[in-house]
N, C-alpha and C positions, 0 to 999 in steps of 0.2 A: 417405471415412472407412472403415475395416476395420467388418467386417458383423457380428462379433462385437462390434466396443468400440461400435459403434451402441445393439446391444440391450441391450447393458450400460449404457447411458446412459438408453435411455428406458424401461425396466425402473426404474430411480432414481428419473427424472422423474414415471411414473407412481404410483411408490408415495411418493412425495415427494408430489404433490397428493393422493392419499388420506387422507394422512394428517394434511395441513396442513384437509381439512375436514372430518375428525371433531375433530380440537380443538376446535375452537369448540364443539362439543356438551358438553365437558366442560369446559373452561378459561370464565371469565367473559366478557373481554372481546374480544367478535367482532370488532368495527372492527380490533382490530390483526391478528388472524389474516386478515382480508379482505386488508388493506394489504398483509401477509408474501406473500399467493399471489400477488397482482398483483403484485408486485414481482419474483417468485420466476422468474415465467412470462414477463417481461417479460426480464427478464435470460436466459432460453433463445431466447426469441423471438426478440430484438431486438439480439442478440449483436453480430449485424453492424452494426449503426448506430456502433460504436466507430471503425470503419473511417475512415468522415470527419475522424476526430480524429487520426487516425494522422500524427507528422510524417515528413516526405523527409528520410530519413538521410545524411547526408553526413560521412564518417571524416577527411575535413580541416578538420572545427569543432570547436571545444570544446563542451561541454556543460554543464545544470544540469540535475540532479533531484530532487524537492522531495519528500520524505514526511514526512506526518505518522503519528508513532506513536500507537498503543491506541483511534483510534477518537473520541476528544472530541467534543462536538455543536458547540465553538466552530468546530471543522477545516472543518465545513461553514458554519453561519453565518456565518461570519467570513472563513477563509480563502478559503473556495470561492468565496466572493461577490464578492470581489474579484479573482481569478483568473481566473474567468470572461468579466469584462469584457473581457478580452483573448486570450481564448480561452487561455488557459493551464491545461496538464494536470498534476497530480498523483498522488499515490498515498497508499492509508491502509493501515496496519500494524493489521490488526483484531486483537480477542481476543472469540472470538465469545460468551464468557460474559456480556459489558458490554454485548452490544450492546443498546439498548433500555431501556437501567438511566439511572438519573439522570446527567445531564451527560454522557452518552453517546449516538452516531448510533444512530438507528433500521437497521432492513434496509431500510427504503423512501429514508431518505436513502443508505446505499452504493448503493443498488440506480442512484440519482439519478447519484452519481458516475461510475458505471460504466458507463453507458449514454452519459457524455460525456465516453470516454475516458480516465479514470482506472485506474488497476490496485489493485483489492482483494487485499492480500498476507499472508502466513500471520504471526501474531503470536504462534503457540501460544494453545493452546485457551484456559487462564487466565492465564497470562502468570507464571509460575513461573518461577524463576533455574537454567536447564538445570546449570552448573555445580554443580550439588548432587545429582543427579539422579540414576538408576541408567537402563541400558538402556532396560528397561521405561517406568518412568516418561515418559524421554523423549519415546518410542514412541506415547507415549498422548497426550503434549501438542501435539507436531509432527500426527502423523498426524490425531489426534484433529482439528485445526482444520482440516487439509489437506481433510478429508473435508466439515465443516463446509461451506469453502467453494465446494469441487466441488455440492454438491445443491442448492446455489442459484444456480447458475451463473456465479460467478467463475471464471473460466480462468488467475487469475495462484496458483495454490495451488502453484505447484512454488517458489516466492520466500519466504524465511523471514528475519524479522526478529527479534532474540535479544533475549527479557524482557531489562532493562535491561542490554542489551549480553554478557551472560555464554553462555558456551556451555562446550563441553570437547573430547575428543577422541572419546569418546560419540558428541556431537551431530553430526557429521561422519559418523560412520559409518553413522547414519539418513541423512542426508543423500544420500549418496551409494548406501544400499541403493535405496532411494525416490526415485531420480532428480532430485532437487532442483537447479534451474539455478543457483539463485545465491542467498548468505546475506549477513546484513549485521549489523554491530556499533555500537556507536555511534564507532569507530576504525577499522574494517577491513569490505572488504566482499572477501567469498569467490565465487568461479565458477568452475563447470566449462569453461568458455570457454577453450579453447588458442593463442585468442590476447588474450588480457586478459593483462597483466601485472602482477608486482606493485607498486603509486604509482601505475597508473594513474587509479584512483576515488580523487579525495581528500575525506574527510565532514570537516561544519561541523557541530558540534552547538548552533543556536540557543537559548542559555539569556536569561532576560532580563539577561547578564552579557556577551552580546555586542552593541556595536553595527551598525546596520545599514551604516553605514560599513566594517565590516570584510567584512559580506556582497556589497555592491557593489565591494571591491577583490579579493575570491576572483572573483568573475565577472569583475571584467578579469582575474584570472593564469588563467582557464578559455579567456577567449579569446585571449588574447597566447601559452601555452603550445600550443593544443589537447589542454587535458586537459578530464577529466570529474569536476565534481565536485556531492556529493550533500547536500544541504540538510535536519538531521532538525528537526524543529519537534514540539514537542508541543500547546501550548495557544495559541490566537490571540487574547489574553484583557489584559486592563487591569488593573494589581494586582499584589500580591506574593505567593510562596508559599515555603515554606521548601525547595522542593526545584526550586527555580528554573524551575519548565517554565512558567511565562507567558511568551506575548514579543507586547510589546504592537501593537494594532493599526496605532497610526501606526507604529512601527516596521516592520512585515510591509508595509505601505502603499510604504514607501519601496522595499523591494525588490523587489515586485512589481512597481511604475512603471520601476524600473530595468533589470529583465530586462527590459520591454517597451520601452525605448529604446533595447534593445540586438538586439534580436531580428534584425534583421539578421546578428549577428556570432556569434551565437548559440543553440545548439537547446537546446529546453526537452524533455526528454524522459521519458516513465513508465522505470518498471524495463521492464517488458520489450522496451522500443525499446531503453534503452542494450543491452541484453544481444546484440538483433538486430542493433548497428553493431558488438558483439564478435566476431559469428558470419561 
């Protein structure tokens, strides 16, 4: 690593632990400031442990990649829990405003994720509709989270996922001022990648209006094609809501048994693996 971006980083780290333990002195409850450092320091520490989880890329398979957007506490209780059984990897589209707010992951649960392989990806800071936005603004929600999730040591901050799919031509120009590998819609996903084309990622927006029968025949046209397609889920939850992001457990149940009967035919892979079979 360059000897500059070194001391730039633990320059961060160190005034990042400073400062995570005079909160406590001034914020009430300790236990969660304890949890945030351990969590904080773990994810610098322990960065490399991700490596295990890493799969063997092969450009002659198709692909599935699974994220969950905004963060939910179901994504981990639920979804993870099931995933895991099978060693299967994921990825969460945080907004680091929630995190820690009701019905939302804590940092010691992403911190959880991400130490077994999962990618923490930029959500915008509060999850504002870029499409409305001036420069500025943008500037402040993108970067804003970018930075967020660099000082606790997520490495996936260059990957941004668009508040409810909206973006403009704006947000592109942040994008690309600030190095950003690769964006995603709930329709289209973007990369700097010169050899990704365009169809190649095709996205599945799991509503509870889709059955999981539909999700099990994208995964045979993922592996009968060799394409890549990406799976967005919001809530892993039992119930109705009027803006349809429940998709219930036995549902998510059947398609995770299914990517793992298929795993042979098939790679399950984070954003920043698919990105690494583009490169």
């Amino acid at each position: 690593m360059d000897k500059s971006l070194l001391r730039t980083y633990s320059f961060i780290l160190i005034n990042l632990i400073i400062v995570m333990l005079v909160s406590p002195l001034v914020l009430p409850n300790t236990s969660i400031h304890s949890n945030n450092i351990t969590a904080v320091c773990k994810n610098f520490i322990c960065d490399f442990e991700r490596e295990k989880y890493r799969a063997a890329l092969n450009s002659d398979m198709g692909s599935i990649t699974i994220i969950f957007d905004d963060g939910f506490e179901s994504q981990y209780s639920e979804g993870y829990n099931l995933m895991k059984e099978y060693n299967i990897v994921g990825n969460i589209a945080v907004i680091p405003t929630r995190v820690g707010k009701e019905n939302y992951m804590t940092l010691k649960q992403l911190s959880d994720l991400y130490l077994n392989g999962w990618d923490i990806v930029n959500h915008t800071y509060n999850h504002e509709s870029l499409n409305s936005l001036s420069y500025k603004q943008q500037f402040i929600q993108i970067i804003g989270a970018k930075i967020w999730l660099k000082i606790r040591g997520f490495n996936n901050d260059d990957v941004l996922v668009f508040p409810s799919g909206m973006n403009s031509e704006i947000t592109f120009d942040v994008l690309k001022k600030y190095k950003f590998k690769a964006a995603r819609g709930l329709y289209g996903f973007w990369t700097i990648s010169p050899n990704a084309r365009q169809g190649d990622v095709v996205i599945c927006n799991l509503t509870d209006e889709v059955p999981p029968q539909k999700a099990t025949n994208l995964i045979n046209e993922a592996i009968f094609n060799k394409e890549h397609y990406i799976f967005i889920i919001h809530k892993v939850e039992d119930g109705y809501d009027a803006e349809h992001m429940k998709y219930s457990i036995d549902d998510f149940k059947v398609i995770v048994n299914y990517i793992n009967s298929k795993k042979d035919y098939i790679q399950v892979l984070s954003i920043s693996e698919l990105l690494a079979l583009f490169n």
